[in-house]
N, C-alpha and C positions, 0 to 999 in steps of 0.2 A: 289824289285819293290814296296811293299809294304811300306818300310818306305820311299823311294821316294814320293807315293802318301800322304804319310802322312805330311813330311813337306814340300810339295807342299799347301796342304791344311791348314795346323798350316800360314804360309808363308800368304795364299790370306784370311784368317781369320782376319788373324794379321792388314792388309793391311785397311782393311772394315773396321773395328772397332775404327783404330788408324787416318783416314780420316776424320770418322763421327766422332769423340771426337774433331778433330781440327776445323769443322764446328762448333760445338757444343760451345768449350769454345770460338771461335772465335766471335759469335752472342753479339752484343752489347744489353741488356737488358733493357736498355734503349730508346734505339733508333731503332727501327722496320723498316728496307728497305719497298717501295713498288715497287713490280716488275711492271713495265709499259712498254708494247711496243709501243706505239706510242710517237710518239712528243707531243708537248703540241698543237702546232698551227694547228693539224689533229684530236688529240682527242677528238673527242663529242663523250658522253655520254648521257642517257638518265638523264635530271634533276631531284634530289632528292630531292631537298629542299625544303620543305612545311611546316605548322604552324601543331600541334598536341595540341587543345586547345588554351591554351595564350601562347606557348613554340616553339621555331624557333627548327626545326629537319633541321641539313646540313651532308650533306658526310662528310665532311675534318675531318678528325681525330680531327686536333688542330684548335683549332680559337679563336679571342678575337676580340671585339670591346670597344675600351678606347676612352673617352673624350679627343680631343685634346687640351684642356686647363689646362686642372688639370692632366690628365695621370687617374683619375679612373676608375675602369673596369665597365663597363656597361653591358658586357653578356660575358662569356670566357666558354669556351668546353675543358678543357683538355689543359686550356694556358700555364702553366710551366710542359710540358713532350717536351721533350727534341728531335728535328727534327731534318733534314737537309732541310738547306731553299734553294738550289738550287740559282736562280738570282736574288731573292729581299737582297741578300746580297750587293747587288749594291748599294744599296740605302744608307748604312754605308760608303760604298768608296765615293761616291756622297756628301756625309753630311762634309765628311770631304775634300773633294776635293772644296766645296761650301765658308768654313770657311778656307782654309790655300794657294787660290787660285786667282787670279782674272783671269774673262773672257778672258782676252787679252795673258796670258799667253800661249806662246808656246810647244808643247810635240813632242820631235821627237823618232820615236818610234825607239826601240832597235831589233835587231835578235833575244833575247829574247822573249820580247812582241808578237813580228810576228809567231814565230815558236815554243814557248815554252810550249802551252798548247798541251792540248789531240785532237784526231783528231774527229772528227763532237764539235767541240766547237764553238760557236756562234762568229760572228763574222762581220765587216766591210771590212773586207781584207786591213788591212795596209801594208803597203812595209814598208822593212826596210830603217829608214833615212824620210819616211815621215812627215812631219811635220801638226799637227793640233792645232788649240788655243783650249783654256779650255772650251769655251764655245761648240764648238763642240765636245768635249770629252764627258763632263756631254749628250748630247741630245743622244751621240753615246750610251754612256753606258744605259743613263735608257731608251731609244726606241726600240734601237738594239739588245741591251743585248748583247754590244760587249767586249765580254771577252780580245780580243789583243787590246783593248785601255782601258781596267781596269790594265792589267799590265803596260802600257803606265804610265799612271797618277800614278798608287805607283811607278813605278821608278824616274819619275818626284820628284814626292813628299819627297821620304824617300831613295832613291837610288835603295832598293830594295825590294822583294817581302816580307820578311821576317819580316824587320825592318816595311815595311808597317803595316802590318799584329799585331805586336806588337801595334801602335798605334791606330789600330781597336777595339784589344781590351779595351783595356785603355777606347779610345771613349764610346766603348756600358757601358762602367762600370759606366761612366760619366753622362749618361744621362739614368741612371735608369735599363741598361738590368742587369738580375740577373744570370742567367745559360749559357753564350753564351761560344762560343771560335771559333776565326776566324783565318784560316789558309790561304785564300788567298782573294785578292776581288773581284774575281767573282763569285766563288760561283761551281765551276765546283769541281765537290765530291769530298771531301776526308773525310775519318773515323773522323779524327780531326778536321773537318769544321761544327759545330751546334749552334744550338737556340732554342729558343720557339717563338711561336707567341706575348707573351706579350711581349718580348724583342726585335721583330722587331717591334711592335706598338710602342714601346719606343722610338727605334732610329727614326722612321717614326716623332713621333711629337715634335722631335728635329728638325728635317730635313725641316718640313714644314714654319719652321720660317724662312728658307732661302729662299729669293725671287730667288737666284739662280738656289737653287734646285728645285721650284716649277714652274717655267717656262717648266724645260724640262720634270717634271712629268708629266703634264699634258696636253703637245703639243702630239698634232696629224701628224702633219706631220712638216718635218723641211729637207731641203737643205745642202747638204757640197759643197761647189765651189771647182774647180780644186783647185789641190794643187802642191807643187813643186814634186812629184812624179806621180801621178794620173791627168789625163789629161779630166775628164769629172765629172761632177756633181753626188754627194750620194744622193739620195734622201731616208729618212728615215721616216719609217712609223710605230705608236707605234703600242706594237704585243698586247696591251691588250684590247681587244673588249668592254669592260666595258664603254670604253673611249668613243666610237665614237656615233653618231646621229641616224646612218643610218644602225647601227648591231640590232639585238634580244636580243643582253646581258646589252645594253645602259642602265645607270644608270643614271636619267636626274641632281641629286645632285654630280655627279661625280667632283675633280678637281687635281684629280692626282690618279695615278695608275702602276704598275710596276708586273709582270709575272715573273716566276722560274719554270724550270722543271729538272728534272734527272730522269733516270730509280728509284733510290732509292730514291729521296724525293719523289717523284709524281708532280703535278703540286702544284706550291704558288701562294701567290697573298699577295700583302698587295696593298689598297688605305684608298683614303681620300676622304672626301664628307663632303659639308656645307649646312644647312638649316635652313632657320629662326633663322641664326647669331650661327647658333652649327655648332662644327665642331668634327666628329667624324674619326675613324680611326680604318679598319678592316685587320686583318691580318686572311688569312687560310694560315695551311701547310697541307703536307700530304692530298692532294685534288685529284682528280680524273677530268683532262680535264675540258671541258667547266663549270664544277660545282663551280669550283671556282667562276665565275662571278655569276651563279645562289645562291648559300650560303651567296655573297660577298652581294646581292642584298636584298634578304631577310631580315642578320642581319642588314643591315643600316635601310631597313625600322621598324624593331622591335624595336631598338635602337632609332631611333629618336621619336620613340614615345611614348617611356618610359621617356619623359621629361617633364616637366611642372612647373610653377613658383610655389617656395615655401617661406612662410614666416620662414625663420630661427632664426631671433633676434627680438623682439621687443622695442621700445623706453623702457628707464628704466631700463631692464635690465644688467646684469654683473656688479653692481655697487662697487667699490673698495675704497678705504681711503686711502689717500699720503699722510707723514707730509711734509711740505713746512720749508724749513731755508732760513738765510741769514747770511752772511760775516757779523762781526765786529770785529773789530782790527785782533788779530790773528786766530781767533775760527770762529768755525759756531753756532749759534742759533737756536731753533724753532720759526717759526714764526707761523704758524698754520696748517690746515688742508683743505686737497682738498678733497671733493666725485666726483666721478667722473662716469659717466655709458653710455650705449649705448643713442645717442638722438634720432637716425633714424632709420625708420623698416628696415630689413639688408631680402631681396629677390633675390633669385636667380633662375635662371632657371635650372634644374637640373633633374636627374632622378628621379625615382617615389620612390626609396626606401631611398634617402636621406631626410630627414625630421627634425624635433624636437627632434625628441625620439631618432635618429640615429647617429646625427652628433659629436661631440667633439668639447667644447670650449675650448681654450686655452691663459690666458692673457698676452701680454708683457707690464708692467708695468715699471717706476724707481723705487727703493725703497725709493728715496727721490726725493723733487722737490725743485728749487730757484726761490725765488720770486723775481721780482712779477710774480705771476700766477693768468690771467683773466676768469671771467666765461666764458665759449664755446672752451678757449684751449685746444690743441687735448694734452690730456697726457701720453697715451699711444692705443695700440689696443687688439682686440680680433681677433682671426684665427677660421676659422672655417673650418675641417675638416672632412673626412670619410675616416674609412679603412687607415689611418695614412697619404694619401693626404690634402693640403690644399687649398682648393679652393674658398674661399671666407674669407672678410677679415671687420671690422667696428671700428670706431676709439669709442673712450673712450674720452667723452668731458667733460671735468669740469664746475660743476654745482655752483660754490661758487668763488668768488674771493680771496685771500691774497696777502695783499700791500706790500711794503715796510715801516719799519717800521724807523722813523726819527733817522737823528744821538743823537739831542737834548733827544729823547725819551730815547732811548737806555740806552745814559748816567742815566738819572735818573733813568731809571730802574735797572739801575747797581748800584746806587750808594741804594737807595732802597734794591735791595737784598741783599749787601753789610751789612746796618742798620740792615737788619732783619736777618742776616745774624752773624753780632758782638752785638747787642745790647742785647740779654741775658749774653753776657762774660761783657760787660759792665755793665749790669746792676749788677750783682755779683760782680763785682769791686767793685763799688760807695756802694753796702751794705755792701759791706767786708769794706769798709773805716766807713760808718758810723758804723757801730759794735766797731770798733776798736778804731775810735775817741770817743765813749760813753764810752766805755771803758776804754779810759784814763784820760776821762772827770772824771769817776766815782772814776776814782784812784785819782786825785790831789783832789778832792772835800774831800775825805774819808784823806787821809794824812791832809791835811790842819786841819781839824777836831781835827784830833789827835793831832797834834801840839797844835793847842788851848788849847786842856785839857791839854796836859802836863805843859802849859806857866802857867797856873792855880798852 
């Protein structure tokens, strides 16, 4: 009885320990679940995010705010650790469904698409054999966060989830993400589905160049009319509160917007907001509920205010030296020399820490130029840079002129170099002959001589 109790107990020992080791090496280290039970569009939270001195304090784990023109970071909390973005992975299927699509484009959905996700997965309720155009798909996916018409449009697209999936990646790689890996385009969990915040602000101000894209980012409400399965009007209404007039989360610079939740991301968010001609671009992950819109709110206003016009270049500056040729017969020539340097103050609006002291010039010159080259020709330029972004750019104007130089000149300046060129071997000629003719001169004189005396 007693060794029964024993390997009973070795047995529930064994059991406990070899359970918790599978938890244990299973925990991605990288990437932190957060357990959430509520939905996103129920979870309020009490708002956390407040200024601590000059310094934005926000819930979300990760967040970045990048300049949507240049891609620079502007404020980032932890932007390259590694999440699960939940539904703003929509916004990559979007970018590329924007660029490889047109509006009018039809998508009938698959038994796949309809039935093929998890169950409480976001959705419009397509029927299988439904048919929608592209432009209701994109409003579908980033209002609805309709997961059976993000399968829709990668079957569309690429046949299937997989191959979609493939050129997702590729995309984010394209347009600047660094850490990502996408397994499916909605964003509905899996271990192999992550990002970082700065990698969906990447793909976001890709995305924003698409007028396609930014119509249904940033609508409020939008219509689907019967369709050849569905016999009454979708009326779609966007889920992210940040967007609208008439919420407490209303961002009045708002111009697009898109919401993510899982048990294990927490709630996402990435938008977009313009002011005073900037346009910025904030992503949180791993957010906790309504904090999203409050963190979302706060770093745009710290961010936009971290901007202000700076003189980066002054006239004169970056000045360079070109030598200038020109063709004759087979060869090229020098014909002279260009200086060349900034003419115009080079200002930009930017943030507070890009400066003089901070930035990177860098010049694209020729290493040679043909003439004719006039004063004020742009002959090359300067980039100017931060943090290995280029965000500002000034041409390099030439200060001098070089003509073309006549065929008539040329020639005698050939024929010139030419002389000065032979006329020491010539002149050593003509001394070697007179040496030589004295010489022989001096011989017949001296012989003659002799002769005489002898005739004597």
């Amino acid at each position: 009885m007693k060794l029964r109790q024993l390997i009973f107990t070795y047995i529930l020992l064994y059991t406990i320990i070899f359970n918790n080791s599978i938890k244990i090496f299973a925990t991605d280290e990288k990437i932190s679940p957060i357990d959430m039970s509520t939905e996103e569009s129920e979870n309020t939270v009490p708002p956390t995010a407040h200024m601590e001195g000059d310094k934005p304090v926000i819930a979300a784990r990760s967040a970045v705010v990048i300049d949507a023109d240049t891609g620079v970071v502007v404020f980032g909390k932890d932007e390259h650790q590694l999440c699960y973005p939940a539904s703003v992975t929509k916004t990559l299927t979007c970018l590329i469904a924007a660029e490889e699509t047109e509006p009018t484009d039809l998508v009938t959905f698959s038994e796949n698409a309809v039935y093929g996700i998890g169950e409480g997965s976001s959705s419009i309720a397509v029927r299988v054999g439904e048919t929608l155009n592209m432009e209701q798909c994109m409003h579908a996916m980033l209002m609805a966060s309709a997961n059976d018409v993000c399968v829709g449009v990668a079957e569309f697209i690429d046949g299937d989830i997989n191959t979609f999936a493939e050129r997702m990646n590729k995309k984010a790689k394209e347009v600047g993400a660094l850490d990502s890996h996408f397994a499916n385009p909605h964003g509905y969990h899996d271990e192999n589905h992550y990002t970082t915040a700065y990698d969906i602000a990447m793909i976001v101000k890709a995305a924003v160049k698409e007028p396609k894209f930014l119509e249904s980012y940033g609508c409020l409400t939008y219509t689907i009319p019967k369709t050849n399965m569905v016999d009454e009007e979708r009326i779609l209404n966007n889920r992210s509160k940040i967007l609208f007039p008439d919420s407490e989360f209303y961002y009045k610079y708002i111009k697009g917007s898109k919401t993510g939740y899982t048990s294990q991301a927490g709630n996402t968010l990435v938008s977009y907001a313009e002011k005073d001609g900037i346009g910025l671009i904030c992503c949180v992950l791993a957010d906790r509920g309504t904090n999203t819109f409050e963190d979302t709110s706060l770093l745009f206003d710290y961010c936009f205010g971290k901007y202000s016009s700076q003189t980066l270049l002054s006239p004169g500056e970056q000045s360079v030296t070109v030598p200038v040729e020109q063709a004759y017969k087979d060869k090229t020539i020098l014909t002279g020399e260009v200086q060349a340097s900034v003419k115009d103050e080079c200002s930009a609006v930017v943030p507070d820490f890009i400066n003089k002291s901070t930035i990177s010039v860098s010049k694209d010159v020729p290493e040679k130029l043909t003439a004719p080259v006039k004063a004020g020709d742009v002959i090359g330029k300067v980039s100017i840079s931060y943090g290995g972004v280029v965000f500002a750019s000034a041409d390099l104007i030439a200060d001098n002129e070089v003509q073309l130089i006549p065929e008539n000149v040329l020639r005698l300046q050939e024929i010139k170099r030419m002389f000065l060129k032979y006329a020491p071997i010539v002149a050593m000629c003509l001394l070697g002959l007179m040496i030589l003719y004295s010489l022989v001169h001096v011989f017949h004189i001296s012989k003659g001589n002799r002769g005489r005396r002898l005739g004597r």
